[in-house]
N, C-alpha and C positions, 0 to 999 in steps of 0.2 A: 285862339281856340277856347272854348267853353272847356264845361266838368265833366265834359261827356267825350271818352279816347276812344275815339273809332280810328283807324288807320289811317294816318291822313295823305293820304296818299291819295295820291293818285295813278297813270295805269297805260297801259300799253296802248301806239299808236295802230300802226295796220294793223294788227289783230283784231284787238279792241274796235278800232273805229269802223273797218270792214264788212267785220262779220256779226256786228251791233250783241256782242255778247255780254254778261254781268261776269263780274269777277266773281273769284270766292275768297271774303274778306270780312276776316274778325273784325266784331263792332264790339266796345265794350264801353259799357253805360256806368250809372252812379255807384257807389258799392261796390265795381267790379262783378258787376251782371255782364256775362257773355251772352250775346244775343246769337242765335244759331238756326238758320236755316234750312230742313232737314226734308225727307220726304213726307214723314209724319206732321209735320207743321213747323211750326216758328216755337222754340223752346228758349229759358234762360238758363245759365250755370251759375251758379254763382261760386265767383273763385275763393271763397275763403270758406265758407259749409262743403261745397262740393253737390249743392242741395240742386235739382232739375225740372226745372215746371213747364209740361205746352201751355203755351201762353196765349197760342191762336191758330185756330187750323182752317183755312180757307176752304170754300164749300165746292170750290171743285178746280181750282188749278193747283200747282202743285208751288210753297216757297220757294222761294229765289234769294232775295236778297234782302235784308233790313236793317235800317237805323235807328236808333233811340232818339228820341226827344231829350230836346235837353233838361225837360223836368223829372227827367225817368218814369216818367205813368205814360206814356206811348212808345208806339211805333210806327215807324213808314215801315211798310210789309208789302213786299212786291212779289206776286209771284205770276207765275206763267201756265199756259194752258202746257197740255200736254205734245211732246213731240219736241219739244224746245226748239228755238231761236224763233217764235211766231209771237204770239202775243201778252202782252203783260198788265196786271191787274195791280194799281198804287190803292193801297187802302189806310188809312189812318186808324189805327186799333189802339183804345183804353182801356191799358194794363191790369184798372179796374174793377172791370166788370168783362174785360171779354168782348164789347160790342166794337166793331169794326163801321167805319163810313169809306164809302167809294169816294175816291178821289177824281180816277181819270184813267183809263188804257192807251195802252202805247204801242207800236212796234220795236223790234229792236235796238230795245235799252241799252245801252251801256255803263251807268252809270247813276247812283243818285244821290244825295244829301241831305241834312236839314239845316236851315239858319241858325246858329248860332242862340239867337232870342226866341228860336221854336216856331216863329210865324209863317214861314216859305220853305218847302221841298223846291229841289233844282233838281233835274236829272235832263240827261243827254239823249239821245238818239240817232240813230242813223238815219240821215237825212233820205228822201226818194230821191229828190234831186240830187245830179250831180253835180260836181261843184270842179270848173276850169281851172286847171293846175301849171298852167304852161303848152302851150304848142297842142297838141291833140290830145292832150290828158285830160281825163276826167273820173274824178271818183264820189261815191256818194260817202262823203264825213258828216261827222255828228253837227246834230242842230245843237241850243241850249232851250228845257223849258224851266219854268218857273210855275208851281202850284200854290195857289192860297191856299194853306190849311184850315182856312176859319172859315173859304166861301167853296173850299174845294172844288177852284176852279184853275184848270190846265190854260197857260199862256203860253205863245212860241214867242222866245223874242228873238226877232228877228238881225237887230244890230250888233250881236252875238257871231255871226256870220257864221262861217266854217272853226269848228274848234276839234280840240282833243277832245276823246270821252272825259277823263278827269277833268274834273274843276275843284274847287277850295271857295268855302266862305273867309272871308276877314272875319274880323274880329265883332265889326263895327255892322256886321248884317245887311249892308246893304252896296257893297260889291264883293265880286267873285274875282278868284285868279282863275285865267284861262289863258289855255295855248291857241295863239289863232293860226291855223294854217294858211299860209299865201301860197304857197308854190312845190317844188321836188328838184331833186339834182339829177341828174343822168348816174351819177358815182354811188354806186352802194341803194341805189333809190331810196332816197332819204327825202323825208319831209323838212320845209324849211316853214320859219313860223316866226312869232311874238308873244316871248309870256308878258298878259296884261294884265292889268286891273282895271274890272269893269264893273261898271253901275248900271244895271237897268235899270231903272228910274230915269234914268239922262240920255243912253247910251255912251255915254263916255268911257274911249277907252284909255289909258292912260301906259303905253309902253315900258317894261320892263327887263326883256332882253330878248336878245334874239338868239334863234337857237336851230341847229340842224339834226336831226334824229333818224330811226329806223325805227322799228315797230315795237322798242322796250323803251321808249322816255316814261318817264314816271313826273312829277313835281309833287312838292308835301310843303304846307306852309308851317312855321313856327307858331306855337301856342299862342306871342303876342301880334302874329303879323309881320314880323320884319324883317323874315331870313326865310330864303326857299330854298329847298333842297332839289333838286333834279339832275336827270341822266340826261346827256345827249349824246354826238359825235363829235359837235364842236358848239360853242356859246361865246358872246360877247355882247357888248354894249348894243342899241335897238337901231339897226339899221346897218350894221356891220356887214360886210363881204364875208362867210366862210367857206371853209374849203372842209370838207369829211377830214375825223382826226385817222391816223395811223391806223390802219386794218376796219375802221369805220364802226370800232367798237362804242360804245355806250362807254360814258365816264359820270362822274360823280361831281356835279355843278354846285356852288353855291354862291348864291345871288343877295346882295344888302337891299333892301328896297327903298330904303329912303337914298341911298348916295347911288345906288344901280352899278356897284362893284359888283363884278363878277370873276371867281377864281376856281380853276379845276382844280380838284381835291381828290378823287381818287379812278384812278381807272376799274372796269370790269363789273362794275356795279350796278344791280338790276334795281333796289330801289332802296331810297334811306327814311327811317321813320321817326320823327322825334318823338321821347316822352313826353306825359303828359305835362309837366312843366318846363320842357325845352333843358333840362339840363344834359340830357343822354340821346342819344340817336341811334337806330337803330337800323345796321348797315348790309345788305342783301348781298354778297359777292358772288357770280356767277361760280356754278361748282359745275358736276360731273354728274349722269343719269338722272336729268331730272331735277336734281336740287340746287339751293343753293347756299352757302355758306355764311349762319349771322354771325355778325360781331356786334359788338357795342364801344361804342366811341362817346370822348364826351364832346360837350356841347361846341367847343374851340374846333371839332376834327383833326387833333394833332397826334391823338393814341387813338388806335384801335385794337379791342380784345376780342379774341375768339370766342362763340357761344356756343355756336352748332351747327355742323356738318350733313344734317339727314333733314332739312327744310323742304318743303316741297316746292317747287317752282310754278308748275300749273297739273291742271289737273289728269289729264292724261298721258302728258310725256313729251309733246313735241315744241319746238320753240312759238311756236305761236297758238297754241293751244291756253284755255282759259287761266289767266293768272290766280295766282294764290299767294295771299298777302297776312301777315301775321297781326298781333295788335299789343302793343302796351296796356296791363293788367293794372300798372298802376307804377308810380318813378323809379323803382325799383325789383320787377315782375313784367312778365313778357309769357303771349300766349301766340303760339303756334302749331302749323300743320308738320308733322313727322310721316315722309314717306317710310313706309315699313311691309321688308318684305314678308309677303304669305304667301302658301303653297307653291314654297321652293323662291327660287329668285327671282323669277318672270313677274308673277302675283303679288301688288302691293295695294297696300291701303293706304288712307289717311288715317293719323292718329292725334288727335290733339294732346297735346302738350303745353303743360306750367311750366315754366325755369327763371329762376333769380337773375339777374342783368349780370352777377357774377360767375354764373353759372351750375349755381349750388341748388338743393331745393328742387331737382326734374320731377315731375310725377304728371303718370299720365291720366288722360280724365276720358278716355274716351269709351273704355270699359262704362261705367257712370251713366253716360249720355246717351250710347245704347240700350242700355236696360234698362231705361226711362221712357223711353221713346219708344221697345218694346211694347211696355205695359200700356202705352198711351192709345196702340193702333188693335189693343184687345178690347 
């Protein structure tokens, strides 16, 4: 992982893969610049001023989603026409000056990235085609693309085949970890797969574990590459028989990449995030109306400490409604979404939220970001 902590996550299966939607997911850049995508445009925070700049406001769809560059003077800014889940606009914007280049449009995104060394955008798609799962199944799963940022040219690559929305750069820029889906089981309809490591360049793909899921696998790679995090129902070595674990919940996977140990760590867990130096993880436990419960663990997963109870899971409330992913502020600070109720206990909002990995230090910034983004649309 670069100097640039965006969530490294990655993100829900059938939800995600189905209904080709973007997450809603802290990106946070050099300095601790929160990158935020808003109706008003694409704004920064930065987490130590508290200071709020529109940084770019597209000339007629509305933000969606965006990355930093790992030099911190861009962005991948993606946003969408009006009416949402139709069409999506990749544009590469300098921090600079303001001036925006067309990349490429898409349909149902799911997902996007940048290289590590700033040269290639990756993002997913919902395939039109369907893709044979077994006996009379078929569903349409995400493609992979790949963008040149320098010739700002969209490629499909093909030997990518059916994957998860998520994917992960390495370290090394020029392969991605991806979930390949092969098949489904009759039990819990669970997707079965291969986390890989893959090169486009080659197409090689080089197996890493297999795994059985439902529509919450998540994977997140380690800062240096060499540790994955992910949910499934069951995981083992690449080619393994599973059977769905007990109740067919999602558990807490961790995968060594070079020796392809794999050992369950903890059950009930919708997604784990490491800091930005790998030393702390940050641990999503499924809660109650909507939320879910962080903790922080360190790097070993042998302790886990309580953070907070009022997380929001997605964005409207139901389990398969759009995710909502928090982000490390920096190895020791963590920025996320607080459901909080308004207009009695029905009516909630989002509230972003600062808190220490200790749990010291809560303040909220969403007051701020408002009245920023106010003055911006006068």
């Amino acid at each position: 992982m670069t100097s640039i902590r965006s969530l490294s996550v990655l993100a829900g299966w059938a939800a995600l893969l189905l209904a080709g939607c973007l997450p809603v997911e802290l990106e946070v850049g050099k300095d601790g610049q929160v990158l935020v995508p808003r109706q008003e445009g694409f704004f920064t925070l930065d987490s130590g001023s508290g200071k709020v700049v529109r940084v770019y406001k597209p000339a007629s769809d509305q933000a969606a989603f965006g990355r930093f560059a790992p030099d911190g003077k861009h962005i991948l800014a993606v946003s969408e026409a009006g009416g949402g889940g139709g069409s999506q606009t990749f544009e590469w914007v300098d921090l600079g000056d303001g001036s925006a280049k067309k990349l490429c449009a898409a349909t149902n995104t799911a997902y996007a990235t940048v290289s590590p060394d700033g040269k290639t955008a990756a993002f997913t798609r919902v395939s039109d085609e369907g893709t044979a799962l077994g006996g009379d199944s078929k569903e349409n799963l995400p493609e992979l693309h790949l963008i040149d940022l320098a010739a700002g040219k969209d490629q499909l690559v093909k030997a990518a085949g059916a994957i998860a929305g998520i994917h992960r750069w390495f370290p090394d820029s020029k392969s991605l970890l991806l979930f390949q889906i092969t098949g489904k089981v009759k039990e819990g309809n669970l997707h079965k797969g291969t986390l890989n490591r893959f090169e486009p360049a080659t197409g090689k793909a080089t197996p890493l574990a297999a795994a059985l899921g439902s529509n919450n696998v998540f994977f997140a790679l380690s800062p240096d590459g060499k540790t994955v995090l992910f949910t499934a129902s069951a995981a083992g070595k690449p080619g393994a028989e599973l059977k769905p674990g007990e109740g067919w919940d999602e558990q807490l996977f961790e995968l060594k990449v070079e020796t392809g140990d794999v050992r369950a760590v903890k059950k009930g867990v919708s997604y784990a995030l490491w800091s930005p130096k790998g030393a702390k993880v940050l641990v999503a436990v499924k809660g109650e109306e909507s939320k879910v419960k962080l903790e922080v663990a360190d790097a070993a997963l042998a302790k886990f400490t309580p953070l907070a109870e009022d997380a929001a899971a997605s964005v409207s409330g139901g389990g398969d409604d759009t995710k909502i992913y928090p982000a490390w502020l920096s190895e020791d600070r963590i920025a996320y979404l607080a459901l909080r109720a308004v207009y009695g206990r029905a009516g909630k909002n989002l509230e972003l939220v600062f808190i220490d990995a200790d749990g010291k230090n809560r303040k909220a910034q969403q007051a701020a970001l408002d009245a920023e983004a106010g003055k911006a649309e006068k």
